[in-house]
C-alpha positions as CSV (number, residue, x, y, z in Angstrom):
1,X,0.0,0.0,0.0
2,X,1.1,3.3,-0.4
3,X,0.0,6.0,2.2
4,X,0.2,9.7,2.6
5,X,3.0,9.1,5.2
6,X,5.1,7.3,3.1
7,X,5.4,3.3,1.2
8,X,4.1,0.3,2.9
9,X,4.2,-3.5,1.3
10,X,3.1,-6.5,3.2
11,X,2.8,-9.8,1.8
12,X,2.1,-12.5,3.0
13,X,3.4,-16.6,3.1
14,X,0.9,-18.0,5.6
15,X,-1.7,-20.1,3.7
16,X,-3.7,-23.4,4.4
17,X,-1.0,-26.0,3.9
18,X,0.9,-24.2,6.3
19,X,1.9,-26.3,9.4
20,X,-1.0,-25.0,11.6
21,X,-0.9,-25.4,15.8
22,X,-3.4,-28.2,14.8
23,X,-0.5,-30.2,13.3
24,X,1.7,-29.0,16.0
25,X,-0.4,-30.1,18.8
26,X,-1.0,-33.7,16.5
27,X,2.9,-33.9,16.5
28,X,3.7,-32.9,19.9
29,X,1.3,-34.6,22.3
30,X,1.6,-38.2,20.7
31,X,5.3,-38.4,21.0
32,X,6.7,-40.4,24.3
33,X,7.8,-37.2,25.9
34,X,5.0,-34.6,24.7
35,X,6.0,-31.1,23.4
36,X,4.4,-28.1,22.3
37,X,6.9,-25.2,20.6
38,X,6.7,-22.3,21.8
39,X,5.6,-20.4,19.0
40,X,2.2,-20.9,20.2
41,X,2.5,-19.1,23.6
42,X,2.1,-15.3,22.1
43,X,-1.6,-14.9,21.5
44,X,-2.9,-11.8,22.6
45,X,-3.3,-13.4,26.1
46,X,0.1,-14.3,26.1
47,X,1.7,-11.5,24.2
48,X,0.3,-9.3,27.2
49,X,1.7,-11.8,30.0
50,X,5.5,-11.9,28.4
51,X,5.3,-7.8,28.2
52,X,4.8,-8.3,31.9
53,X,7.3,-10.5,32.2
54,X,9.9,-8.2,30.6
55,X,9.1,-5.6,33.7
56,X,9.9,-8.3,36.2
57,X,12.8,-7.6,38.7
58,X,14.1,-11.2,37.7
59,X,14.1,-10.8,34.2
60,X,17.4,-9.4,32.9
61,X,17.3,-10.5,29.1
62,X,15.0,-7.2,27.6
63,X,16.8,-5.0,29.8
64,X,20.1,-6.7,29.6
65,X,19.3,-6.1,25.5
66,X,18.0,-2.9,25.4
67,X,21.0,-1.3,27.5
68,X,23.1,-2.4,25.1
69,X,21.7,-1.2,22.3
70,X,21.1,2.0,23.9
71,X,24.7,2.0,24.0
72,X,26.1,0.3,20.6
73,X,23.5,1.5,18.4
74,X,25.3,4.4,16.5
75,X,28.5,2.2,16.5
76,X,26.7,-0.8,14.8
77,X,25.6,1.3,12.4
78,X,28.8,3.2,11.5
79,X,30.4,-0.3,11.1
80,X,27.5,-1.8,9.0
81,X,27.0,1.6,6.8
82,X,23.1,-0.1,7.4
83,X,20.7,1.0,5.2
84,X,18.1,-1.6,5.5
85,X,17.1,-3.5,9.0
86,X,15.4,-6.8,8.5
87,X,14.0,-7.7,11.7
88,X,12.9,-11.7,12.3
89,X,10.1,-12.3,14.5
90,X,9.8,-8.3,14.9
91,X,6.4,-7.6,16.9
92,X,5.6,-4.3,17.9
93,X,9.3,-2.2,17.8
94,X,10.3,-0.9,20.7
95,X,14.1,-2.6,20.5
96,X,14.0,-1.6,17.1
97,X,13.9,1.5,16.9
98,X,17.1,2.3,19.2
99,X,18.4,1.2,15.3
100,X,16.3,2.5,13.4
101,X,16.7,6.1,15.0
102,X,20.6,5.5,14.8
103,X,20.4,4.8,11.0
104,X,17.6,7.8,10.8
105,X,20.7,10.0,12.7
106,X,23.6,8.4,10.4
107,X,21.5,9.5,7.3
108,X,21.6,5.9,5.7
109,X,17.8,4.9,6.7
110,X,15.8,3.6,3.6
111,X,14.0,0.0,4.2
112,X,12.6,-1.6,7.4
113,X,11.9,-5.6,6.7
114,X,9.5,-6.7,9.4
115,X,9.0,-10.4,9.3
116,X,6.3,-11.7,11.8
117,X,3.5,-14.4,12.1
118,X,0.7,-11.4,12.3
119,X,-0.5,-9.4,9.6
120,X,-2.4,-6.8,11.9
121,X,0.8,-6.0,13.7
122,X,3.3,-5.7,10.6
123,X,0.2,-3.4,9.4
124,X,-0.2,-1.1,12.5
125,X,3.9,-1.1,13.2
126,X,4.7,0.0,9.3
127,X,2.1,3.1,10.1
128,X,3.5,4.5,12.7
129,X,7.3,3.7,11.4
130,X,6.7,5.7,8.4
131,X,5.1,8.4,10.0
132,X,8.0,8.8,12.9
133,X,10.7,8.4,10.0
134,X,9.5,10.2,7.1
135,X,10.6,8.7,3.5
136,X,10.6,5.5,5.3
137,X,10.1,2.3,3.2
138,X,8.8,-0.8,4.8
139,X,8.2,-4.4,3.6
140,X,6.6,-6.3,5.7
141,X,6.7,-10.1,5.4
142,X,4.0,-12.2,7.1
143,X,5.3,-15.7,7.4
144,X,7.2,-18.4,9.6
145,X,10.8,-16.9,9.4
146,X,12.1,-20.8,9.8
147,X,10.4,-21.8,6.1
148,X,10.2,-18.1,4.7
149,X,13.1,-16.5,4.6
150,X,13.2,-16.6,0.7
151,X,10.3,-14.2,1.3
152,X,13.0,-11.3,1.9
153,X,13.0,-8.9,-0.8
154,X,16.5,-8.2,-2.6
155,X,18.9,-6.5,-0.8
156,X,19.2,-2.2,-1.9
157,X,22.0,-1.4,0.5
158,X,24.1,-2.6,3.1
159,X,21.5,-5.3,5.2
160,X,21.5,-5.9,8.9
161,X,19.2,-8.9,9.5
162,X,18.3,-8.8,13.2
163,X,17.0,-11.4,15.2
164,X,17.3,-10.3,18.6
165,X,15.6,-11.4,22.4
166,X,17.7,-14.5,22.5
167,X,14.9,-16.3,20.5
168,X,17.9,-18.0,18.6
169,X,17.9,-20.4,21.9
170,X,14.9,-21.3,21.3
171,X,16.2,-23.8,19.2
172,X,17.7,-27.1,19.6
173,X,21.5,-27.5,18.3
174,X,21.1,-29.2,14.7
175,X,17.9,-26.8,14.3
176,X,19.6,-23.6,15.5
177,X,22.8,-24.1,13.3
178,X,20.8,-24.8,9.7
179,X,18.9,-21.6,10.4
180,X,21.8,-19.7,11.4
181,X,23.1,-21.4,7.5
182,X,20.1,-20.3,6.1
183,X,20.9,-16.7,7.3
184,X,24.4,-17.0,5.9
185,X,23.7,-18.0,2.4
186,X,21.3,-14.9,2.4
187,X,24.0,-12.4,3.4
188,X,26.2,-10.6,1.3
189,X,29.8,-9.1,1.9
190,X,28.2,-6.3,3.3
191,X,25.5,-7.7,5.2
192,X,25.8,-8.6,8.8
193,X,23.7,-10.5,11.3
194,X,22.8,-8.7,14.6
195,X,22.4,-11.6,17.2
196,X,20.9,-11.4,21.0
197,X,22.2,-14.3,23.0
198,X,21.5,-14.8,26.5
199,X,25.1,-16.0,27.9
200,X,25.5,-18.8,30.5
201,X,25.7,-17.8,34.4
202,X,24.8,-18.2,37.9
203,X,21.9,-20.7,37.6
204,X,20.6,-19.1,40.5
205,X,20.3,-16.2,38.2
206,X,19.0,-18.2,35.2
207,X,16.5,-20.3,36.9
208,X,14.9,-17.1,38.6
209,X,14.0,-15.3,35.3
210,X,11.7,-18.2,34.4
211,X,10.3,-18.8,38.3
212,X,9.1,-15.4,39.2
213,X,8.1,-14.5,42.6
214,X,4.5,-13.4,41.3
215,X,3.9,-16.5,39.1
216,X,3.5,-14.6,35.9
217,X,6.1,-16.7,34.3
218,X,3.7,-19.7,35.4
219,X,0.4,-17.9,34.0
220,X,2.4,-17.9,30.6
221,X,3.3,-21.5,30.3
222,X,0.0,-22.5,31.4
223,X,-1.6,-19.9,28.6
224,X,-0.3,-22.2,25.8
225,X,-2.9,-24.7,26.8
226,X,-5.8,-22.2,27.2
227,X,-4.7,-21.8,23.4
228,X,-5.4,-25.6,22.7
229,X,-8.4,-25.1,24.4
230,X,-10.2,-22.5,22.5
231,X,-8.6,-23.0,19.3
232,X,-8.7,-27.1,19.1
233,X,-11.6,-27.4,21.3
234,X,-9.7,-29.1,24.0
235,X,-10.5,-29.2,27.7
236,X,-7.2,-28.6,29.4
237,X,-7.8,-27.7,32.9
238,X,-5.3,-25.2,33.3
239,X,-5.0,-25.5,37.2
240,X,-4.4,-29.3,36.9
241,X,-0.7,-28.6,35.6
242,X,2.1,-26.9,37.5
243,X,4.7,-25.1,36.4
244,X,8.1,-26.0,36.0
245,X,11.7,-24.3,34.6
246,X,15.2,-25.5,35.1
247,X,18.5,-25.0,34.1
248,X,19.7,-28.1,32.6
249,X,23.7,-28.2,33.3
250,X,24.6,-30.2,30.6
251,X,23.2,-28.5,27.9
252,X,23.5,-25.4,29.3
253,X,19.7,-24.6,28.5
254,X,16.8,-23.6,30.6
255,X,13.9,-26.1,30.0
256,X,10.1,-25.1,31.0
257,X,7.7,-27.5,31.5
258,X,4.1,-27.9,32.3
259,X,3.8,-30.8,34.8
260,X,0.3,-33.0,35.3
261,X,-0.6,-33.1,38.8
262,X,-3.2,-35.8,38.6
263,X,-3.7,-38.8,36.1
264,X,-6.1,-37.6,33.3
265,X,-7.4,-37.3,29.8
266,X,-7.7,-34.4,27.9
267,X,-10.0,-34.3,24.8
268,X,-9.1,-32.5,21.7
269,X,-12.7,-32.4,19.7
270,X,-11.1,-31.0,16.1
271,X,-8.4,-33.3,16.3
272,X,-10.7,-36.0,17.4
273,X,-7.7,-36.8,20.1
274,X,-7.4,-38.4,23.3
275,X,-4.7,-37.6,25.2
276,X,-3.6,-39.9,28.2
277,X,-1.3,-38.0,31.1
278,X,0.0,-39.6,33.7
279,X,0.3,-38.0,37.3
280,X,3.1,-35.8,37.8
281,X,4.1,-36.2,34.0
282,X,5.4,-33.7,31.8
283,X,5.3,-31.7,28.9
284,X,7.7,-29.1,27.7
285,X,6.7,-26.1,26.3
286,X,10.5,-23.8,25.4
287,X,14.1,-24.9,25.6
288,X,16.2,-21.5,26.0
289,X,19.7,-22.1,25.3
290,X,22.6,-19.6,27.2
291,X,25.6,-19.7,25.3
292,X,29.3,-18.8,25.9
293,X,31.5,-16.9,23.8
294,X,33.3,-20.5,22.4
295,X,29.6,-22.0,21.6
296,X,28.6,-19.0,19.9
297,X,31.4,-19.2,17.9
298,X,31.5,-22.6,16.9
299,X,27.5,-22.3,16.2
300,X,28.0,-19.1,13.6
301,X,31.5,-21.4,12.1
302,X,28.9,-24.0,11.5
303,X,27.1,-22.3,10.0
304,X,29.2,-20.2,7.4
305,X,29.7,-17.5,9.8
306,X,32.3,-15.3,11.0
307,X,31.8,-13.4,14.9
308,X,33.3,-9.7,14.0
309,X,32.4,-8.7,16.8
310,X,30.6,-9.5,20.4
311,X,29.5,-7.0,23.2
312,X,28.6,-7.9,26.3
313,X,27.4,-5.9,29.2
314,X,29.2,-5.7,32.8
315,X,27.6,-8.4,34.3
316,X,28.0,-10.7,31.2
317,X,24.4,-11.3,31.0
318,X,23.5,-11.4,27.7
319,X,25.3,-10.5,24.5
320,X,25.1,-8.6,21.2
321,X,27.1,-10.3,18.4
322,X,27.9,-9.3,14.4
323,X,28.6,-11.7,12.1
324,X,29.3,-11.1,8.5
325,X,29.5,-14.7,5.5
326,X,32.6,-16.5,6.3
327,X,33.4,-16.2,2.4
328,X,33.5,-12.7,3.1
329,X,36.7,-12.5,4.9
């Protein structure tokens, strides 16, 4: 569309042979361990519980991010000479536009690449971008950013492809280093990737900024069902599971889980699915991997990838990395 305020484009790569939550919930409740991915917490229920979550006293990671953005952001882009900011998973900006502004204030600011599952948001977001930064060009993509990312328009200008909240450790290690790939072969000499990654640490630390004192954490996890339930037609009883998050020290990931607290079976009407829990049995709803500097590295090597350059903040909480195509060295 094209506005008084300045050019908007969404398009979109959701359609119906899309892998739905239906196929999801099919997949992840009839394996031996049951799973859900967490893709599926951030309805508007849930969207609205994880912005309280950022506020929490225990939960460094936004904070942790922001900070350092508030502090790096004209430096990234004098090094990156960015011109266009493709942001995965991108919600409502508020992150973003620490950049954005920078690149605005550097003079290089022409195309904002929005990639997110919801059209209404990429809609409402590109409005009020392209009024606060007049001349302002966005292309919103509306899409899974783990099948789409041949959705991204061709590159104009030096690209920074963000993907920032940590959400990388959201996957598991095989998964996590073909996407990372996937973002390499996309990325020119110029290009660079813009990383959050939440760094390992006290798991005192870790372990508290997915147990809060107030139980909104807990409201979260349990929202995912609530989701099954009015979506699927299921009849979870959300106060039947507890829930659970730890830091597992061998994989150095924190693991949440939703755990049964009675024998029962839930029915799933559109999937025309029983399914049997047992008591005290489990399903996991996120794995959030913390990384060090040496398994950050060898993840981007992996995957074509070369770390120019990694900031951290005092504490070494969480971490800011660029990486540019290893065959552009």
């Amino acid at each position: 569309m094209k506005t008084a305020l300045g050019d908007i484009e969404i398009v979109s790569r959701l359609g119906a042979d899309e892998r739905t939550l239906a196929f999801d919930v099919l997949d992840g409740l009839t394996k031996p361990f049951k799973e859900l991915p967490p893709k599926h917490f951030y309805d508007t229920e849930g969207s609205r519980l994880f912005e309280a979550i950022t506020h929490l006293p225990e939960y460094y990671p936004t904070r942790t991010e922001r900070a350092l953005l508030t502090a790096n952001a004209d430096a990234i882009v004098e090094s990156t000479h960015a011109a266009e900011l493709v942001e995965l998973g991108s919600g409502v900006p508020t992150k973003t536009l620490l950049l954005l502004d920078a690149m605005r204030d550097a003079g290089t600011l022409d195309r904002y690449v929005p990639f997110d599952v919801s059209e209404v948001v990429l809609t409402e977001s590109a409005k009020m971008l392209v009024e606060r930064y007049p001349g302002l060009r966005v292309y919103g993509v509306v899409g899974d950013f783990e099948r789409h990312l041949d959705a991204f328009p061709p590159a104009e200008g030096p690209r920074v492809i963000a993907f920032l909240g940590g959400t990388i450790g959201n996957f598991p290690p095989g998964s996590r280093r073909r996407f990372l790939a996937s973002l390499a072969r996309r990325l020119r000499p110029q290009d660079r990737l813009l990383l959050g990654t939440d760094l390992v640490k006290d798991p005192a630390i870790l372990e508290a900024a997915y147990n809060d004192a107030q139980g909104v954490t807990a409201a979260f996890n349990r929202n995912i069902l609530a989701v099954v339930n009015r979506e699927l037609g299921a009849n979870f009883d959300l106060a039947a599971f507890e829930h659970d998050a730890f830091f597992d020290r061998e994989r150095e990931w924190i693991e949440m889980r939703l755990r049964a607290l009675e024998p029962m079976v839930v029915r799933i009407e559109q999937l025309n699915l029983d399914v049997h829990f047992a008591n005290r049995e489990e399903l996991r709803t996120e794995i959030s991997a913390k990384f060090t500097r040496r398994r950050l590295e060898a993840d981007l090597r992996a995957a074509g990838l070369v770390l120019h350059e990694l900031l951290t903040d005092p504490e070494d909480l969480f971490a800011l990395s660029l990486s540019g195509a290893a065959r552009a060295r």
